[in-house]
N, C-alpha and C positions, 0 to 999 in steps of 0.2 A: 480281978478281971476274968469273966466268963468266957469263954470258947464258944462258940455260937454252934448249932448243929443244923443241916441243910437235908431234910429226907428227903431222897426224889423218887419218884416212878419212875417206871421204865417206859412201859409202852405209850409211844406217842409224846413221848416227854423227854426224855434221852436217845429212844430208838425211834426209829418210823418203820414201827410194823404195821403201816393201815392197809397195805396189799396181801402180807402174809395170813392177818387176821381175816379176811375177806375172803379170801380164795379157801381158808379149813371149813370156813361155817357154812360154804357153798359145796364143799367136796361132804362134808359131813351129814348135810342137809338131803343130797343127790342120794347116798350112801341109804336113806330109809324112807327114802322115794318123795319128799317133801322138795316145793318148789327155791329154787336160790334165793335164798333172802337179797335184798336191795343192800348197798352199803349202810344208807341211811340208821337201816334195820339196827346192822351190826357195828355201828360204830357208838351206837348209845350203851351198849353193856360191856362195853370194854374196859378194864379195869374190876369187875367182879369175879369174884372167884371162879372158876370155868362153870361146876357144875350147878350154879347160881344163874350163872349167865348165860347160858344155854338153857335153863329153864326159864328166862324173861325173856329172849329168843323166841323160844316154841311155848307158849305157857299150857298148852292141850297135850301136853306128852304124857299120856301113864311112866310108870317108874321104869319099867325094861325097855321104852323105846328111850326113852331119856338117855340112860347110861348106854346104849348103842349112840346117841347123839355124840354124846360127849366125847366116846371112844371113838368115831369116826372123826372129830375134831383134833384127838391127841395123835391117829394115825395119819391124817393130814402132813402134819406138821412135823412128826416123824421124816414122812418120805419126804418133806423138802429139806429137812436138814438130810438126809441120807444124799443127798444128790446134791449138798453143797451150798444151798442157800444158806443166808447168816442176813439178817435185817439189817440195813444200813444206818448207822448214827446218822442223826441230823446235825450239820457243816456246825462247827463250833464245840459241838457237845462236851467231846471230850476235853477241850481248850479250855473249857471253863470250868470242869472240873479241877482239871490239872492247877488253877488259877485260886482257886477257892481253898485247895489242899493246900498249895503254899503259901497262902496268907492266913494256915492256922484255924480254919472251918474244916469241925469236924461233919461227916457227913457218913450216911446211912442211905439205905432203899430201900424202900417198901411198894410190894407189886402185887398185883394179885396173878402172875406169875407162879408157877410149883416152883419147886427147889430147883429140878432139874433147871428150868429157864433161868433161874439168877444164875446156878453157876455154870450155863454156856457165855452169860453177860459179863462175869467176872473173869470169865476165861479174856477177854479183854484184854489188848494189853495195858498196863498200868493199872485195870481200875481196880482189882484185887488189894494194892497196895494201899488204895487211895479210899475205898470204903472200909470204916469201921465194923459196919454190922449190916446186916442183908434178912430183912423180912417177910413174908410171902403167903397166900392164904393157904397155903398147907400148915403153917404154923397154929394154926388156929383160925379164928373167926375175918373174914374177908372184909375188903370195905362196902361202906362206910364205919365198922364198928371200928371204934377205935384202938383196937388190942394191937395193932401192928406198929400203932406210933407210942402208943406204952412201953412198947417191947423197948425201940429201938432208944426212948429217951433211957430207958434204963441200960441200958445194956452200954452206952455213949456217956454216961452220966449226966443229964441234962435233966432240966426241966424246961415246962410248958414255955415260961418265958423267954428260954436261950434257945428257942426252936421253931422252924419253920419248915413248912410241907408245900413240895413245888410239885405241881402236878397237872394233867390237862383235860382232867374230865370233873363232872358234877362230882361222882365217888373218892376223889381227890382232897375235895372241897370238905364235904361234908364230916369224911373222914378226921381231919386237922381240925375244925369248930368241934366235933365230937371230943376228939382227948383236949381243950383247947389252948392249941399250937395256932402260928400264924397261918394261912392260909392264901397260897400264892399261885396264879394258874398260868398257864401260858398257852400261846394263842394256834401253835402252827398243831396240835394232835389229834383228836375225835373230838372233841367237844365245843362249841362254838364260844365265840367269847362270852356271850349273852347267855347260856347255858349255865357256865362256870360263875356268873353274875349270879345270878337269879338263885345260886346253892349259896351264895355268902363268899366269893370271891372279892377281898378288895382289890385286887390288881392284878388284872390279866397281862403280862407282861406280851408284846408284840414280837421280840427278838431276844436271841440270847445278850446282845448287848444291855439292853434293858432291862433285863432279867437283872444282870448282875449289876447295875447301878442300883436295883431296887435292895440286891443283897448287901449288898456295900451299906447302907442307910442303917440296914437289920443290923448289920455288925457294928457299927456305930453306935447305936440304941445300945445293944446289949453290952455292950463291953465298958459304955458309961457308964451304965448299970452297976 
């Protein structure tokens, strides 16, 4: 009987950082005299590694105003955590982690998050206990390549088939068909459902309820297996 393995993202997925991620690329944007980008803008590159995604951002940036981009992004977000901000899970999140951890689903994250961001995430309470292994594009190569879900089936002992990638943007998507892992989106984070469709999503979940009857099915499948 196989152990199923559950990777999730963070942003948009577990947390609702869609105001904190807004408010850096508009301080960071002001910062080298460029106009505030729209949400719209910034909610399409969420999920790539920063200095990827700040270059699909602004894509006319020479190389030194860039890494001032970036750096006006990482200072941002500095000074909100310096002053006590912390992003809010979305209602459930953790409950269903918690839910998944004790019916024996091993689980992992994979973000395009730096290190530092997982382990302010893990500073959590519970969820240190409750993740196996924690992925991030400072590791290496960002999404969509697949190196991050490699990492974590290996490192979880898992393969392709005992694994699923829940996640709410296209780079999500594309990520999990790349190493090919199940590929699962959900509906409330930056990406629209039809977004996450159109990368190769079979099933945009609506609700975490949903969510987890979709993973209940997974764990069934696999443990038949």
């Amino acid at each position: 009987m196989s152990r199923p393995l559950a990777v999730f993202d963070i942003d948009g997925t577990l947390v609702d950082s869609r105001a904190s991620i807004h408010r850096a690329a508009c301080e960071a944007a002001r910062d080298i005299g460029l106009p505030e980008p729209d949400y719209d803008r910034v909610r399409q590159i969420v999920g790539l590694s920063l200095d990827h995604a700040m270059a699909v951002l602004e894509p006319g940036l020479d190389a030194p105003t860039l890494a001032r981009f970036v750096a006006g992004f990482r200072a941002s977000f500095q000074r909100m955590y310096d002053e006590g901000h912390e992003e809010p899970l979305y209602p459930e999140a953790t409950a269903t982690l918690r839910r998944l951890h004790r019916d024996g689903w091993r689980l992992a994250l994979a973000t395009g998050q730096n290190r530092r961001g997982v382990a302010r995430n893990l500073a959590r309470e519970g969820w240190a206990d409750m993740f196996l292994s924690s992925h991030c594009a400072e590791d290496g190569p960002g999404k969509p390549d697949p190196a991050m879900l490699h990492a974590a089936m290996a490192a979880c002992d898992a393969c392709p088939a005992t694994t699923i990638m829940i996640g709410d943007t296209a780079h999500d998507i594309e990520m999990a068909i790349n190493a090919g892992v199940l590929p699962l989106g959900v509906a409330w984070g930056f990406h629209t459902v039809e977004e996450q469709r159109a990368a190769g999503a079979r099933h945009v979940a609506r609700s975490f309820g949903e969510l987890t009857v979709v993973l209940d099915g997974f764990a069934a499948l696999t443990r038949a297996g």
